[in-house]
N, C-alpha and C positions, 0 to 999 in steps of 0.2 A: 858586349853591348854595342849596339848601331850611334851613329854620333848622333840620332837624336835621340835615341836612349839617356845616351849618357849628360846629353845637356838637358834632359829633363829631367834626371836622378839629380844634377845638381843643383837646378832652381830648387827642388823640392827638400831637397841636405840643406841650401843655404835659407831658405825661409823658415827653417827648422831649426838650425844653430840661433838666428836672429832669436827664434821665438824662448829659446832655452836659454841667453844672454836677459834679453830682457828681465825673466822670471828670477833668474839669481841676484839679477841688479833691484830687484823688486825686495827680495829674499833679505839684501843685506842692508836696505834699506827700510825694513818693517823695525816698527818701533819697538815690539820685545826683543828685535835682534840685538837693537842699540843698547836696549835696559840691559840685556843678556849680559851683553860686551865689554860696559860697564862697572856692572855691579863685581862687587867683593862674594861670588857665591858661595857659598858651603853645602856642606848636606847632600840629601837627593838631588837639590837644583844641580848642582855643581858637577855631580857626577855624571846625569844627563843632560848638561851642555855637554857638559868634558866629550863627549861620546860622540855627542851630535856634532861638535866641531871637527874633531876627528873625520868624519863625513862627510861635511861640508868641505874640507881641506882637500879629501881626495875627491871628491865633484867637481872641485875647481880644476884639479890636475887631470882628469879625465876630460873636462870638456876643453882645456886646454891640449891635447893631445889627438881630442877630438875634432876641433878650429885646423890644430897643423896639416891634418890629412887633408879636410876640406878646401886648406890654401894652397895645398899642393897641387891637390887634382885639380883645384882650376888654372893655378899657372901652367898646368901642362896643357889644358884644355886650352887656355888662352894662346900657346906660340903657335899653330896652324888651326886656319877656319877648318880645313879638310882633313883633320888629324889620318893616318895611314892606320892599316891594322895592328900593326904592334901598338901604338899607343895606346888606340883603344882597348887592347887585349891590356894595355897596363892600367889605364884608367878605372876599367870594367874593377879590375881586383881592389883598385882602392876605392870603391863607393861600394866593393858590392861581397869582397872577399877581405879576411883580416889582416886589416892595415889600421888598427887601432893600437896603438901600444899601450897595455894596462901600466898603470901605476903602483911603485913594487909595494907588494901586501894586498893588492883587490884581487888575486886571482879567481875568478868564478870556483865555486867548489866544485861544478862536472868537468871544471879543466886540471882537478888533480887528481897528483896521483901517490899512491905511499911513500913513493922514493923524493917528492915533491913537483910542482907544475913543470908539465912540457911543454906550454903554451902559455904567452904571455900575450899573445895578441887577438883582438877581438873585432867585428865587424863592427861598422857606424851603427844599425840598427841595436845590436847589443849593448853599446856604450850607451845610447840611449834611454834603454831601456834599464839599465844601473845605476844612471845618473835619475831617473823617473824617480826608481826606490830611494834613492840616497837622498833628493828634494822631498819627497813625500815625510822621510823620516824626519828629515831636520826642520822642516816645516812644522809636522804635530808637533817637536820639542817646544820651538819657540811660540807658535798658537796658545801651547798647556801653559808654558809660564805666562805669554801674556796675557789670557785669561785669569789668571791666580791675581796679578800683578793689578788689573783694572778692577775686579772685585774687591780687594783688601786694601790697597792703596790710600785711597781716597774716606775711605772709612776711616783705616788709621789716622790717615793727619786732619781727617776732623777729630778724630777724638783726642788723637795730640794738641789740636787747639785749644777744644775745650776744656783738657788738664791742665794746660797753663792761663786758661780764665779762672778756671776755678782757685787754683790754686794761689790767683794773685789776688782773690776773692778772701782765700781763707787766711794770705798776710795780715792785708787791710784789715778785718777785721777781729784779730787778737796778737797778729805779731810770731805767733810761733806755726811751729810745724803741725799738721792734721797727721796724726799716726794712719786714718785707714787712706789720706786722699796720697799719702806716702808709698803706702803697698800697693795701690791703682797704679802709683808712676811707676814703680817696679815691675809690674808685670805690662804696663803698657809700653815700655823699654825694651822686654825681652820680647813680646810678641813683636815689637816693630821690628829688632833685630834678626828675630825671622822673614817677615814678612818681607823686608827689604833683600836680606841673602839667600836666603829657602823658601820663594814663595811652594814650590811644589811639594814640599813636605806636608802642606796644611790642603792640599786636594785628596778629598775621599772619594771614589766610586766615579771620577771623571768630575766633580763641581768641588771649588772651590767650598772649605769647610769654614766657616764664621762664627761656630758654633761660642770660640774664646771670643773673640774681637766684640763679639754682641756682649756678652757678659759683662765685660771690663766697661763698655760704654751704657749701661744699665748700670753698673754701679755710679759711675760717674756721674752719670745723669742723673741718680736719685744725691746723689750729693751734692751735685749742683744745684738740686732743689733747695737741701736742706740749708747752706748756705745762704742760698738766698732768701731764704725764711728768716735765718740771722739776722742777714743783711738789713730786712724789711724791719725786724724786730727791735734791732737800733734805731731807725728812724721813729718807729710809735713807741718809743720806750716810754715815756713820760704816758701815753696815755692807757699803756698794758698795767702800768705800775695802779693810774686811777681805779682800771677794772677788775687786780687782783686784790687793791685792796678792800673795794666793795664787798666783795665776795670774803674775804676775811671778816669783814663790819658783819656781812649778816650770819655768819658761821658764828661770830663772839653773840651777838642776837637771839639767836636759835637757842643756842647753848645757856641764855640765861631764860630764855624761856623756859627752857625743859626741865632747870633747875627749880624755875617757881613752881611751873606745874606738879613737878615731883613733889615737895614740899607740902603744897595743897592737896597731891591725892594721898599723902600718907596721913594729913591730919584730919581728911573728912569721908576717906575710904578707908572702913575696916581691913586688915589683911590683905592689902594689893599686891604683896606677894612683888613690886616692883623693881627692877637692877637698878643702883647707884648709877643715873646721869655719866654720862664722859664729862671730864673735867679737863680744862687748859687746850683746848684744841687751837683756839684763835690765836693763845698767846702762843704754840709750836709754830703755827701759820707766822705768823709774825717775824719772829727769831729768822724764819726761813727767809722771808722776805729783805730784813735787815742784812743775810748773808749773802744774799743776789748785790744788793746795793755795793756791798764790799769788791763783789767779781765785777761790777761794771765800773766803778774807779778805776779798776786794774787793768782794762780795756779784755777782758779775757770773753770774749761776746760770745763764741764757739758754746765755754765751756758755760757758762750760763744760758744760754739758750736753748739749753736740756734739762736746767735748772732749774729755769723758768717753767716748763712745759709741765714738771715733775710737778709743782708748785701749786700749779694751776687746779693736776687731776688731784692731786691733795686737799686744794679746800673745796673742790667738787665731792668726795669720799669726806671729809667731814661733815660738809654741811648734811650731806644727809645721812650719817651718822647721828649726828645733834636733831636731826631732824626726826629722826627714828625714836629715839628717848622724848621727845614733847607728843608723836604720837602716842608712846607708852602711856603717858600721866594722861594727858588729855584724855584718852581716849574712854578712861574709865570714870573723869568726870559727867564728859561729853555722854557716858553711858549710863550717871545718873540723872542729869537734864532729861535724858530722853524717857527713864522712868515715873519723871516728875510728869513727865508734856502726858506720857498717854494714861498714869494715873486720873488725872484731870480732865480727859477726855472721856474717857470709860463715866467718870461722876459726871460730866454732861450731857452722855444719852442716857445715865439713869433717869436725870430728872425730868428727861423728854419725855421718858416712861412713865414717868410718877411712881417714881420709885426711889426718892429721895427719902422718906420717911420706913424704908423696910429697912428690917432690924438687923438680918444679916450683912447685907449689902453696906448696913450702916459699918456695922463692925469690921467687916473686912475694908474698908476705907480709911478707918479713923487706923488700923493697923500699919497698911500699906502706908498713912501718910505721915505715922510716927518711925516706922522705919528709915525711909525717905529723907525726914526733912531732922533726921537727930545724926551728930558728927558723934564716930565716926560710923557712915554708914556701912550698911552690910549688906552691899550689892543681890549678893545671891540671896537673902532671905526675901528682899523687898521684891526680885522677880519673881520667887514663888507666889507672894501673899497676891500679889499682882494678878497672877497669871489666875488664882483662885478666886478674886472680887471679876474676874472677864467671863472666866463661866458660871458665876451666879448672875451675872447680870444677863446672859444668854438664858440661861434655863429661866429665868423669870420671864423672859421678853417671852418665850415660850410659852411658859404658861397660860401666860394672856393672851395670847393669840387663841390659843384653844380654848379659851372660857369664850370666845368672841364668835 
């Protein structure tokens, strides 16, 4: 190489060293390096740092071996402006022939041989270009974890936050342990103790997988709901208690309804054929309710407030239970009223007709209205006789039309 050869290979080597100095200073200053460095790993993480450091280890001693040749060649190049041929003939081979000395165990694999390496030394461009690979590799390691590491993190210790909201939620309000907000802590323990030492283990397909961390904070979050439905439920306890026991008032209500009404359709409806009324529904309602009052002395809020809920769909399923038996009875009084209304009615377009004084029409009336109005009645006979005084009174309207 010509001395301005050579002084231009080495601007170009030393602005090149600079650039590869910087990037490692960068490398061991990224902040998954620091998490890396750090953390207690295990698992897959631990194995590929383990690997990656290993790497890293000899990139340092390489470009540390890399720097010596560069300091050399220029102290050489430094003692005469006009360096002589030998020098430059020594020069030339250290920037440009192998004057790298590998670090033992990197030996390139085209530099061995069965018997083992003949060659331990390598050109600046080839050091280069091994330290490239061995940056590149240790780089994805720590990119991979610090990506795990910012997707999970933060998730975690919100949902670790909100496990010890809730759970000083679920103290407060009965003093003991939540068995399922207990198996939440459990598994939110072990996944943190992943996510903190193995985040790589939880990477599927290159992205971080969430698929647990979502889960465990879904549960949580529905328990933080239900908790604080508790919570709410203690505060309006006094006026939950007014509106279930409302709802108790008209279930005992109902049920003494259905009792009359039953009572009445068996004494003035023939054969109703009707089931026994439910019996004691309000007072079960009740009993229930007196055993709530017992769990909220005890401050036990949790275990009442499912109690309470249970309580609620209870005198909602009676009352229209009870409700169901007043329609039974009713329904076949309510079904001779309505035999009454339209016997009465049918006799007032006879007489629009003048047809008050015919004899059949007479008869099927005075029938229809001793069926009707004699206890107990007999439903189905009075809608026959019924149905017979509508088409006499049709077939007469007829007839008269047609005399007309």
């Amino acid at each position: 190489m010509s001395r301005e050869g050579v002084d231009h290979a080495l601007k170009k080597l030393r602005d090149e060293r600079d650039r590869i100095a910087a990037s490692l200073l960068e490398l061991d200053r990224h902040q998954g390096s620091r998490l890396l460095e750090g953390a207690r790993l295990t698992g897959e993480t631990w194995r590929r740092w383990d690997g990656a450091q290993a790497r890293l280890a000899t990139l340092w001693r390489l470009f540390d071996a890399y720097q010596r040749v560069l300091d050399a060649a220029g102290e050489l190049r430094d003692r005469s402006s006009r360096p002589d041929a030998a020098t430059l003939t020594e020069l030339s081979g250290m920037l440009s022939g192998f004057s790298v000395e590998l670090p033992d165990g990197e030996i390139p694999l085209e530099h061995r041989t069965l018997l083992g390496p003949q060659e331990r030394r390598i050109t600046l461009d080839e050091a280069v270009a091994m330290m490239s690979d061995a940056y590149e590799f240790v780089a994805g390691e720590i990119a991979a974890a610090d990506a795990a590491w910012t997707a999970l993190l933060q998730p975690l210790e919100r949902a670790e936050e909100g496990w010890r909201e809730t759970a000083r939620l679920a103290h407060s309000l009965d003093g003991t342990r939540h068995p399922e907000l207990d198996r939440v802590g459990r598994e939110l323990t072990a996944l943190g103790r992943i996510v903190r030492t193995d985040p790589l283990s939880l990477v599927k397909d290159g992205r971080p997988d969430t698929v647990r961390l979502d889960r465990v904070c879904a549960i949580l979050t529905s328990l933080g709901d239900e908790l604080a439905g508790v919570a709410r439920m203690r505060e309006d306890y006094e006026e939950l208690v007014v509106r279930v026991t409302a709802s108790i008032e008209e279930v005992e209500e109902t049920e003494r309804r259905a009792h009359d009404a039953h009572a009445t359709a068996l004494a003035k409806i023939q054969s109703p054929n009707l089931p026994e009324p439910s019996r004691g529904l309000g007072t079960a309602l009740r009993d229930r309710l007196a055993a709530l009052e017992r769990l909220r002395e005890a401050g036990r809020w949790v275990e009442m407030a499912g109690r309470f809920a249970e309580l609620e769909r209870a005198a909602d399923d009676a009352l229209e239970r009870a409700s169901g038996d007043l329609r039974l009875s009713a329904g076949l009084l309510d079904r001779r009223g309505e035999l009454r209304g339209r016997l009465e009615a049918y006799r007032a377009k006879a007489g629009r007709l003048g047809l008050v004084e015919d004899e059949q029409l007479t008869a099927l009336y005075g029938e229809a209205r001793e069926v009707l109005w004699t206890a107990p009645c007999d439903l189905r006979r009075a809608t026959t006789v019924l149905a017979e005084y509508q088409r006499a009174i049709r077939a007469c309207e007829s007839e008269t039309g047609n005399r007309r």
